[in-house]
N, C-alpha and C positions, 0 to 999 in steps of 0.2 A: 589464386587470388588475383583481382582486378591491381596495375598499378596505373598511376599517372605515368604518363611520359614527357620530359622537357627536354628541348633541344635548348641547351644554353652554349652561346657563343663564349669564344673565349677573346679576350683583348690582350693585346700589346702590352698593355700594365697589368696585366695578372702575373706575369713572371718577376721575379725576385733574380737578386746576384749570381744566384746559380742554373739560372736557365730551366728555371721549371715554375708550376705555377704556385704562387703562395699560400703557405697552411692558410691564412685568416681569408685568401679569395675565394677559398672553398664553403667556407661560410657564407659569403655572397652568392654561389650558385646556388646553394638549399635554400638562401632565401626566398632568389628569383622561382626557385620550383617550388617553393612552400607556400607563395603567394598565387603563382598560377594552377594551382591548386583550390586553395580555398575560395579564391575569387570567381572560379567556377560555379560555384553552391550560390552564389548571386542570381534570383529568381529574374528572370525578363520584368516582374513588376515592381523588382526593389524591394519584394519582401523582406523580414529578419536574417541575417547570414552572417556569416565571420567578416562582412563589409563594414560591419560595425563598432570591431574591433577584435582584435585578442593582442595577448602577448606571448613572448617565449619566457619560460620560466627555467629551463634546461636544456644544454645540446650532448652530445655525448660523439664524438668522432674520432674513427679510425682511418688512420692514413696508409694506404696499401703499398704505391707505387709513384712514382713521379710524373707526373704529366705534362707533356713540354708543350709550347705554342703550335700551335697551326690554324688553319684557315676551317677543319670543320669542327661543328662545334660538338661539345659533349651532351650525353643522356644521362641527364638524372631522372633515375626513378623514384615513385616518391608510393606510400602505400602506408596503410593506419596498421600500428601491431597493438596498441591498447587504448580503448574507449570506453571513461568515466562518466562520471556526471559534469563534473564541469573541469576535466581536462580530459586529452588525448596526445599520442602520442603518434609522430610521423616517423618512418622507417624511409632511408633513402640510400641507393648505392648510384655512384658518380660511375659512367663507364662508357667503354666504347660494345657496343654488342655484340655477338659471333655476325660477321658477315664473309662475303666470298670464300669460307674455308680460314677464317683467322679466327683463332679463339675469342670469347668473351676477356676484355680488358676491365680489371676493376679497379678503381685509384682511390674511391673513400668509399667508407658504410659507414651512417651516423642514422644520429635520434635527433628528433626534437622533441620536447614536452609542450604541448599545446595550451593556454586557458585563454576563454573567449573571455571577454573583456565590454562590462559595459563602461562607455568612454563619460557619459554624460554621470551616470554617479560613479565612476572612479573607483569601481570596484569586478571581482571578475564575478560572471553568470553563467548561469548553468548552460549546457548544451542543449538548444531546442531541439525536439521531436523533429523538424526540416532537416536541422544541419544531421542529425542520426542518420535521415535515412539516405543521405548521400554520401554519409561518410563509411558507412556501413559496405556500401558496395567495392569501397576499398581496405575494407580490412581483410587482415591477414586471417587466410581461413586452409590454409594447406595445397590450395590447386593451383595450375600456374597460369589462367587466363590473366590474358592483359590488355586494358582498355585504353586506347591511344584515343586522346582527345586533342 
């Protein structure tokens, strides 16, 4: 399966009293990767895309391991495990990845439930056939390609 790849930095005010980075900041990274995602599907001519809105309607997150500050930042990956008519759902795991002979570090896997959102009538809209066929190529299909953009 194709995933996104985000390098999200970590800040100084992500850690809480206990020297680690806080449950609700983890939410702020799947944002930041949830948005550098969709905003991707953004056509060079400004065509229809999730630029024109959605909302989150559910998260669902599990917390592995504690993750303390430092200077590089973490990978979230991000990748579609369920595609509706007018929602979806993102899959994402927060982690450091197998390098120099260190294992794969994983510190969350969560969900999001996606619905596009028209902003002018104030109600949600289906998924067009564009945002399909790019969201498609990140769905979860069993193989382990992965697309660093």
């Amino acid at each position: 399966m194709a995933r996104h790849l985000y390098q999200c930095p970590l800040r100084w005010a992500d850690m809480d009293a206990f020297g680690h980075v806080n449950n609700v900041v983890f939410l702020r990274y799947l944002e930041e990767a949830r948005i550098d995602f969709m905003f991707r599907l953004r056509p060079e001519g400004g065509g229809p895309s999730f630029a024109g809105g959605s909302v989150v309607a559910r998260h669902e997150i599990d917390y592995l391991r504690p993750l303390v500050h430092r200077h590089a930042p973490v990978t979230v990956e991000s990748w579609v495990t369920r595609l509706r008519a007018a929602s979806l759902t993102i899959a994402y795991e927060v982690k450091d990845p197998e390098t120099d002979g260190r294992p794969e570090e994983v510190y969350v896997r969560a969900s999001t439930v996606v619905v596009p959102y028209d902003l002018q009538a104030r109600r949600p809209r289906r998924i067009t056939a564009y945002e399909r066929e790019y969201l498609e190529k990140y769905r979860d299909d069993g193989s382990s390609e992965t697309l660093a953009v």
